[in-house]
N, C-alpha and C positions, 0 to 999 in steps of 0.2 A: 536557575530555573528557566530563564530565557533560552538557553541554548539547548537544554532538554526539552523545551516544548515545540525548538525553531528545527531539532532534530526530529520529534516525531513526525512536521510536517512534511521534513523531505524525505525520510523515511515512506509517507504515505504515497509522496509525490513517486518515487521511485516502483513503488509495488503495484499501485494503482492498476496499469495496465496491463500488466499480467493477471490480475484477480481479475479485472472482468474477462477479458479470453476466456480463461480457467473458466469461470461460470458460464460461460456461454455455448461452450464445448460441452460442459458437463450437463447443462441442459437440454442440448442437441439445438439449439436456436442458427447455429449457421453450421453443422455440421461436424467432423470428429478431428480434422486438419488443422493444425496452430494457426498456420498460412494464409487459410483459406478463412475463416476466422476472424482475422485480422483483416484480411483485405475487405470482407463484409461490412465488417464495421466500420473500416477508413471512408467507403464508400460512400454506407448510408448515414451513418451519423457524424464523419465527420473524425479528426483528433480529439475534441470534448466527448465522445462515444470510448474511447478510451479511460473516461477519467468520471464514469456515471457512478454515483454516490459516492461523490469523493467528502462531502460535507459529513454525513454520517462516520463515514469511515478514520475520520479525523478526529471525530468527536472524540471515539473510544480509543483510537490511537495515541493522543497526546496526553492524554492522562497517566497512561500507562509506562509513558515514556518518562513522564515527569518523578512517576516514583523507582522506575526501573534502573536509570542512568545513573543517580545518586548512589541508587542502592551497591550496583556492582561496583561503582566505584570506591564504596567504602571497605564491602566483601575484598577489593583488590588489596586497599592500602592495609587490612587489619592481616591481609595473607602476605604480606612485606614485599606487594609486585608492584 
């Protein structure tokens, strides 16, 4: 359970930055450019501008992880992978 929950974290750790881009694009907040985007944000917030609700995001991520990783790996062993 430890390593499905220490996987959901880096899992979040790993996505984080692309979901905020993604929303910030998608809300037109620095324009339509990944690039451009990104360096807005480097800017004004910073590398933790990268990683804005990461607390939430983890909240609901680690749970998920906790019942998901167990699970396929059962689905694996009972499919004799």
């Amino acid at each position: 359970m430890v390593a499905a929950a220490f996987s959901g974290v880096i899992a979040q750790l790993a996505c984080m930055p692309a979901d905020v881009i993604k929303t910030k694009i998608l809300s037109g907040e620095h324009g339509t450019s990944v690039w451009r985007c990104l360096r807005a944000t480097l800017v004004e917030e910073g590398a933790a501008g990268l990683f804005r609700g990461f607390r939430p995001a983890v909240t609901r991520q680690v749970p998920v992880i906790l019942v998901q990783m167990p699970l396929i790996e059962q689905i694996r062993r009972l499919a004799g992978l």
